[in-house]
Legacy VTK file of the C-alpha trace (Angstrom):
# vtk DataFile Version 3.0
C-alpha trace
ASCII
DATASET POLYDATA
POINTS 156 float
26.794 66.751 39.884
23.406 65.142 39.584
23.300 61.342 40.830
21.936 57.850 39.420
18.315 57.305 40.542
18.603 60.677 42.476
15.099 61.920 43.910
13.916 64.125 45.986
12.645 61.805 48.665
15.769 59.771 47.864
18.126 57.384 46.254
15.955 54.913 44.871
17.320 51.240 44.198
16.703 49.705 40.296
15.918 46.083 40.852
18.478 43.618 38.147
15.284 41.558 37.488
12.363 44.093 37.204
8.920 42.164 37.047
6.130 44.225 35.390
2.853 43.515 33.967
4.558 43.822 30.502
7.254 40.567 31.001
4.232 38.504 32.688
2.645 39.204 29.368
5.437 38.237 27.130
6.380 35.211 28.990
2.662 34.144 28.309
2.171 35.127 25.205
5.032 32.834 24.162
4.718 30.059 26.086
1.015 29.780 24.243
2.977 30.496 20.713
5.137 28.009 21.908
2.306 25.619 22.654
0.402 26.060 19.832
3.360 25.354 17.537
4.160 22.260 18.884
0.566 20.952 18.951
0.246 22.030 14.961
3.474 19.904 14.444
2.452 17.046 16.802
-0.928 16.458 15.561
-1.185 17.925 12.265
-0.681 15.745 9.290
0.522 18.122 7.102
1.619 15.426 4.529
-2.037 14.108 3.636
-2.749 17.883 2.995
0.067 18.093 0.810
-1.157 15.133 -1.100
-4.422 15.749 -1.708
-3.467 19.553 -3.096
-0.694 17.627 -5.912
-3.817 15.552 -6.668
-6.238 18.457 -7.228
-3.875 20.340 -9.490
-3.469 17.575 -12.194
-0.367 15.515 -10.821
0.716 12.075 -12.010
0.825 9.660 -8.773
4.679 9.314 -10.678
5.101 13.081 -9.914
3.803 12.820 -6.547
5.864 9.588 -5.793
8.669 11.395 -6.883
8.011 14.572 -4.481
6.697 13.323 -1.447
8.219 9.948 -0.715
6.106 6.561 0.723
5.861 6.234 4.437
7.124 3.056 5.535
3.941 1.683 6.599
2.865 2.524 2.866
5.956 0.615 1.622
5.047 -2.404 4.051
1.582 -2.683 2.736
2.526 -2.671 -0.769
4.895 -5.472 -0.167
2.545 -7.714 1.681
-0.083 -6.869 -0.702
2.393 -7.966 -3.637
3.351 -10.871 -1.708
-0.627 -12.119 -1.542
-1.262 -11.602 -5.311
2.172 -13.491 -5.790
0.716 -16.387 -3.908
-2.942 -16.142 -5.514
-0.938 -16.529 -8.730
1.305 -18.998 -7.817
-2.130 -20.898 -7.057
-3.901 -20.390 -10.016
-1.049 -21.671 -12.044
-1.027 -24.914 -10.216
-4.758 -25.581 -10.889
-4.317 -24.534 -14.176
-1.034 -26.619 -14.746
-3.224 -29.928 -13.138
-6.118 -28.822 -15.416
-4.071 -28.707 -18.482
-2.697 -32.290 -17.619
-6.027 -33.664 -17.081
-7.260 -32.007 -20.339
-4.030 -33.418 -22.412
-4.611 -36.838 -20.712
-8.426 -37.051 -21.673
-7.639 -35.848 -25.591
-4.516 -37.970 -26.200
-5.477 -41.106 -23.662
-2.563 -40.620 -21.332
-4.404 -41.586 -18.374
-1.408 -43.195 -16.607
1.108 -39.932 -16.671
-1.507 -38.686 -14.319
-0.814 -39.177 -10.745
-4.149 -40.094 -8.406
-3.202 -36.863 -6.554
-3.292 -34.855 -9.241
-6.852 -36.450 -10.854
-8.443 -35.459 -7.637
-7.270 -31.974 -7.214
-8.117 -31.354 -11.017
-11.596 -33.373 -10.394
-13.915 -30.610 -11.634
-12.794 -28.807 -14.729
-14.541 -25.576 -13.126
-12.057 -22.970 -11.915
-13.386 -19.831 -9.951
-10.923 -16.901 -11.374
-9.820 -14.148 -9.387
-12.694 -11.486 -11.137
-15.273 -13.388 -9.878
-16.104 -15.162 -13.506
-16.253 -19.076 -13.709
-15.160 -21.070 -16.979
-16.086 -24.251 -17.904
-14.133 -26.843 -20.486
-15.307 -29.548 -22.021
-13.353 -32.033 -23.969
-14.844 -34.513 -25.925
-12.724 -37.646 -26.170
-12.294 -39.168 -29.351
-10.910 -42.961 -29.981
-10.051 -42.304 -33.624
-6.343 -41.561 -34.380
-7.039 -39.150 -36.591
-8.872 -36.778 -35.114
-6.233 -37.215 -32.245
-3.634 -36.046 -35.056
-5.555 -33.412 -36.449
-5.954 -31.550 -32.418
-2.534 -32.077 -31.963
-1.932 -30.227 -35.071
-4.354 -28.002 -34.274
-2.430 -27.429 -31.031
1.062 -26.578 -32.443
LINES 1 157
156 0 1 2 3 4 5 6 7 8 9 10 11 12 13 14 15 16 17 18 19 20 21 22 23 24 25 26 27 28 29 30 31 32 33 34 35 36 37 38 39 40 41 42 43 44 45 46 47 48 49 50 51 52 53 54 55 56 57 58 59 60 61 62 63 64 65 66 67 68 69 70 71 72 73 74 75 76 77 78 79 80 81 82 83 84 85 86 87 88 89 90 91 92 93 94 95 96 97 98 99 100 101 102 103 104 105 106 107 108 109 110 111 112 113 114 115 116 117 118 119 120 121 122 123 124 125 126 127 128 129 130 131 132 133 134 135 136 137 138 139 140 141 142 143 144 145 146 147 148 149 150 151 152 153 154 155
């Protein structure tokens, strides 16, 4: 009856953990797939790539919004962006609200409902807008009652 491992100079003993060239080689080969893997997913922006292709085949920036979400950096700088238009705004309607007073008080003689504040921040009737365009009115005062009557008319 023939024997396990039976030889003719011997019984020979299998090892449990047999370490050949072959399992180095495997061990290596994925500890680099391993590697390489994990760098592509660390340091690969995959998402700007994405973008760039939705752009390239004709998608609406709707469509994209809609498939590849903001970031919330993105979502940050939108908001404080938003938030520093608000306040531009907010400050060209106050120099336009004291320039409208000013205006109303030189064409209908109302120079007492304006406040000294307010006559020196509306001083110059020059506003710089946010385009980089400057306007200029000019209101000729008039001390006929008329022709006050017929601009407020003209007004409505």
């Amino acid at each position: 009856m023939p024997r396990l491992n039976d030889n003719a100079s011997g019984p020979s003993v299998s090892a449990a953990y047999p370490s050949s060239r072959r399992t180095n080689f495997t061990s290596i080969l994925m500890l680099l797939m391993f590697t390489l893997i994990l760098r592509n997913l660390l340091f690969r922006d995959y998402r700007i790539e994405e973008l760039e292709y939705l752009r390239s085949s004709g998608k609406s920036e709707e469509e994209i919004d809609r498939i590849i979400p903001k970031t919330e950096s993105e979502r940050r700088a939108k908001i404080v962006k938003s938030r520093a238009n608000n306040m531009m705004l907010q400050h060209d309607v106050e120099v336009l609200q004291k320039e409208v007073a000013e205006l109303k008080a030189k064409v209908f003689g109302e120079e007492a409902a304006i406040t000294p504040s307010e006559k020196s921040a509306a001083q110059g009737t020059t506003t710089k807008l946010r385009a980089g365009k400057t306007t200029k009115a000019k209101v000729e005062t008039s001390t006929d009652t008329n022709e006050k009557e017929e601009i407020e008319d003209s007004e409505k």
